[in-house]
C-alpha positions in Angstrom: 4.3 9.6 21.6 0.6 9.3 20.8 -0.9 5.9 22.9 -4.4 7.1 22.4 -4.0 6.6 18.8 -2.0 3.6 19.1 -4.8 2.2 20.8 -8.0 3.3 18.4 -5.6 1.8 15.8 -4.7 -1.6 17.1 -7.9 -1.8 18.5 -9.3 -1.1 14.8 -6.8 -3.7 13.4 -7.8 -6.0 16.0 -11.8 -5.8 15.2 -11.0 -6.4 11.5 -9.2 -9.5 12.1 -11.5 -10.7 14.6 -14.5 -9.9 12.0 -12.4 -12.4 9.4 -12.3 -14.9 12.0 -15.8 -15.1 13.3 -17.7 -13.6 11.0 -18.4 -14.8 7.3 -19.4 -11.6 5.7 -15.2 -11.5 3.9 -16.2 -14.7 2.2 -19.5 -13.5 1.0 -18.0 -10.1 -0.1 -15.0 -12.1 -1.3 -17.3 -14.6 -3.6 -19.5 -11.2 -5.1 -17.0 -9.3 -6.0 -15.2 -11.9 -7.7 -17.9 -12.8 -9.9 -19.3 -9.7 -10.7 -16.1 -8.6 -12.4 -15.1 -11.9 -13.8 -18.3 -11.8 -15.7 -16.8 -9.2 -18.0 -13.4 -10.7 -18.9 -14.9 -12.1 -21.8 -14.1 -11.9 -25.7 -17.1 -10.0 -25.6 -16.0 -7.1 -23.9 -12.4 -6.2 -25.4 -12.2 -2.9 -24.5 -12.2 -3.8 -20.8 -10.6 -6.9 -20.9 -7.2 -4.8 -22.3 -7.5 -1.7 -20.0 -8.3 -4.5 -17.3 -5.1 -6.1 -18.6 -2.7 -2.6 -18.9 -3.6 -1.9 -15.4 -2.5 -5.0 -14.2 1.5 -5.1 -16.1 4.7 -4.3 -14.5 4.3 -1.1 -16.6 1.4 0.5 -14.7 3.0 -0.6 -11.8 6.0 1.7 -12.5 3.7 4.2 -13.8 2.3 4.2 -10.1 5.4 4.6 -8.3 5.5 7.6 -11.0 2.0 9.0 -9.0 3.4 8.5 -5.3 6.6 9.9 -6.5 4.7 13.0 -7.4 2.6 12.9 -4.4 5.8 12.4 -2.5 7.5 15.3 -4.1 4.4 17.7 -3.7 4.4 17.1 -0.2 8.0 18.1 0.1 7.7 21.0 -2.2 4.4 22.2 1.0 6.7 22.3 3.9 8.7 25.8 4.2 10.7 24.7 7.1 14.4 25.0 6.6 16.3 21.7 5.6 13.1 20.5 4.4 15.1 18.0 1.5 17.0 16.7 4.8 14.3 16.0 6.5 12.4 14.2 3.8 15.4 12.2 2.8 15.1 10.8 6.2 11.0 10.1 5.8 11.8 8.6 2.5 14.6 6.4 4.0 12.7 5.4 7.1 9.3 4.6 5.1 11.5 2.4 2.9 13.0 0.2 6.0 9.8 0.2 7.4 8.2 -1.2 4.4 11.1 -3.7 3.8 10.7 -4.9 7.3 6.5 -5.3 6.7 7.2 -7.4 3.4 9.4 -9.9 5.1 7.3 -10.2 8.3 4.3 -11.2 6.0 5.9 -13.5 3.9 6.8 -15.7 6.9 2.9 -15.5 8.1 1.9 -18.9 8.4 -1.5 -18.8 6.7 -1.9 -18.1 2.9 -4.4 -19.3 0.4 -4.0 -18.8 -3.4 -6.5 -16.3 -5.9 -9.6 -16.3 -6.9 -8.3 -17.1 -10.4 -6.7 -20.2 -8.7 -9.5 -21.5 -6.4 -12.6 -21.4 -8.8 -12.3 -23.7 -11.9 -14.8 -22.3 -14.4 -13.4 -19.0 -13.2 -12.3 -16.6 -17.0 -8.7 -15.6 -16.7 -7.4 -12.2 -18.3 -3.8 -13.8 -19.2 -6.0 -16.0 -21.8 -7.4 -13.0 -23.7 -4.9 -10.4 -24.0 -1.3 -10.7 -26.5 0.6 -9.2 -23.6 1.5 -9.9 -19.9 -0.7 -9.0 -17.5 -0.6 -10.3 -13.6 -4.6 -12.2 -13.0 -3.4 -15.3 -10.2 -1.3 -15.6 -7.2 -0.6 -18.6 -5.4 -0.1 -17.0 -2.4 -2.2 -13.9 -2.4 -2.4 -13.2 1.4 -2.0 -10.6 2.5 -2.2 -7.8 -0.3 1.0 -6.9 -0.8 0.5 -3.7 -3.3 -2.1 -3.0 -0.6 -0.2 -3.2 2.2 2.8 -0.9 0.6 0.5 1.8 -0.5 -0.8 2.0 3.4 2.5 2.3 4.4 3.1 5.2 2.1 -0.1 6.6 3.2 0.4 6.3 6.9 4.4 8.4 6.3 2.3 10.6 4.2 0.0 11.5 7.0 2.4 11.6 10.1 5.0 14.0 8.0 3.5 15.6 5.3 0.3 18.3 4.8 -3.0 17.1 5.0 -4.3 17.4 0.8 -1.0 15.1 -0.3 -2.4 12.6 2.6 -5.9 12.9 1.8 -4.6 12.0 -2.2 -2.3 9.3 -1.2 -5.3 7.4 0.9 -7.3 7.7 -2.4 -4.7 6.1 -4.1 -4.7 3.2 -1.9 -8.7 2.1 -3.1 -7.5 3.3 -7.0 -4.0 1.5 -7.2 -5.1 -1.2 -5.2 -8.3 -2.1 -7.1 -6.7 -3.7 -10.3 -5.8 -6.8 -8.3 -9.0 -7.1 -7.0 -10.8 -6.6 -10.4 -9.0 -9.1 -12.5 -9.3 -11.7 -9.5 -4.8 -12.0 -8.5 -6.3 -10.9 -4.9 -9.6 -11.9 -3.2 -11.1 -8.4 -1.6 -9.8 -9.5 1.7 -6.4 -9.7 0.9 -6.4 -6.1 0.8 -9.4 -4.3 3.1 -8.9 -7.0 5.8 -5.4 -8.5 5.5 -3.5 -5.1 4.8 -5.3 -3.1 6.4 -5.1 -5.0 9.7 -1.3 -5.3 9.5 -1.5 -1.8 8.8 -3.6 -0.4 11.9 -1.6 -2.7 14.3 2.1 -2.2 12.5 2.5 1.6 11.5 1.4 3.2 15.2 4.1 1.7 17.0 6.5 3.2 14.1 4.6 6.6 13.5 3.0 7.1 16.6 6.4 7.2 18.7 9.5 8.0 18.7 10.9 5.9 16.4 9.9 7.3 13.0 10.4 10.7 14.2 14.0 9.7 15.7 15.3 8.9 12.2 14.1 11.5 10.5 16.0 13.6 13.2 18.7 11.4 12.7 19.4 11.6 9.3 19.0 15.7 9.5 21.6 16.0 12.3 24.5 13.8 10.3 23.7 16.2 7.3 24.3 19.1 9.5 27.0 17.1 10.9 28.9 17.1 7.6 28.1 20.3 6.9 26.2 19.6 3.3 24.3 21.8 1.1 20.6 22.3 2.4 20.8 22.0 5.4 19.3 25.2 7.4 23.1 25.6 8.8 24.8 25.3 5.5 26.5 28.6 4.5 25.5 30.2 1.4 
């Protein structure tokens, strides 16, 4: 167990949610950053209006489980310890609860507020301009949900895994995250402030004690247990 960390990160967590709260430097961030890409999704720009529009489809979202997959994999492929498929099965298993348990927690926050795309009425919206479906509005948008499950990744990435997959999979957060952002289905709050907080104050108290670490343990010992292949007691 780490409390030291826990602490700098909930305090962290804690001082971003209190700057949304008191401060109005999100909404002014929020308002330029909307507008400055919504000034290019115009007929007049279609070669950004249909990359703007591919990154946005259910397909690059698959193409970007493709990317953590490989980071995922990579990181596996870096530890030499024995049992090593075991022992990732169980990160891969516990990151998924963990992030099942984070997306129903948020949906039952009380506060919510719909897009950019939804809240400004002269605002230009992608869906209008391109032949195929793209994601540009939420009604609920709060917090960022793709956000919030690439942080999760991350954080499993970091406490398990060697430091250049980590360092790569906290890039992908800003690169993966970003097409929501830019085509106006989340405000830039949703994401830096609302996932991020959740993030900092959730994920210690998973990562940072024994509880992550415990079912990764757990899930080696029963394949030991049963006596499967890959394990560092199986029998050749």
């Amino acid at each position: 167990m780490n409390p030291a960390r826990i602490i700098y990160c909930n305090l962290a967590g804690l001082v971003l949610f209190a700057s949304w709260l008191w401060l109005s430097v999100w909404s002014l961030l929020d308002d330029h950053v909307f507008w400055f890409f919504n000034q290019f999704i115009t007929s007049e720009h279609p070669i950004w209006v249909n990359v703007l529009g591919a990154v946005n489809t259910r397909y690059f979202d698959a193409a970007s489980l493709v990317m953590l997959l490989g980071i995922f994999v990579w990181a596996i492929s870096l530890d030499v310890r024995p049992g090593r498929l075991w022992r990732w099965l169980g990160v891969g298993l516990t990151m998924l609860i963990t992030a099942g348990l984070l997306a129903v927690a948020t949906n039952r926050l009380p506060y919510g507020h719909p897009s950019p795309t939804l809240s400004f009425e002269h605002a230009h919206l992608l869906s209008d301009l391109v032949s195929f479906d793209t994601k540009d509005a939420a009604k609920n948008s709060f917090p960022g949900d793709h956000g919030l499950m690439l942080m999760v990744f991350t954080g499993f990435i970091l406490r398990f895994g060697d430091r250049r997959p980590a360092i790569l999979s906290a890039i992908m957060v800003a690169v993966l995250s970003a097409p929501r952002v830019m085509v106006g289905a989340h405000w830039l709050q949703d994401v830096y402030m609302g996932s991020l907080s959740i993030a900092l104050i959730a994920l210690p108290w998973i990562l940072c004690t024994p509880i992550a670490p415990r079912c990764v343990k757990g899930i080696e010992h029963l394949a030991r247990h049963l006596h499967l292949p890959g394990t560092c007691y199986a029998k050749g």
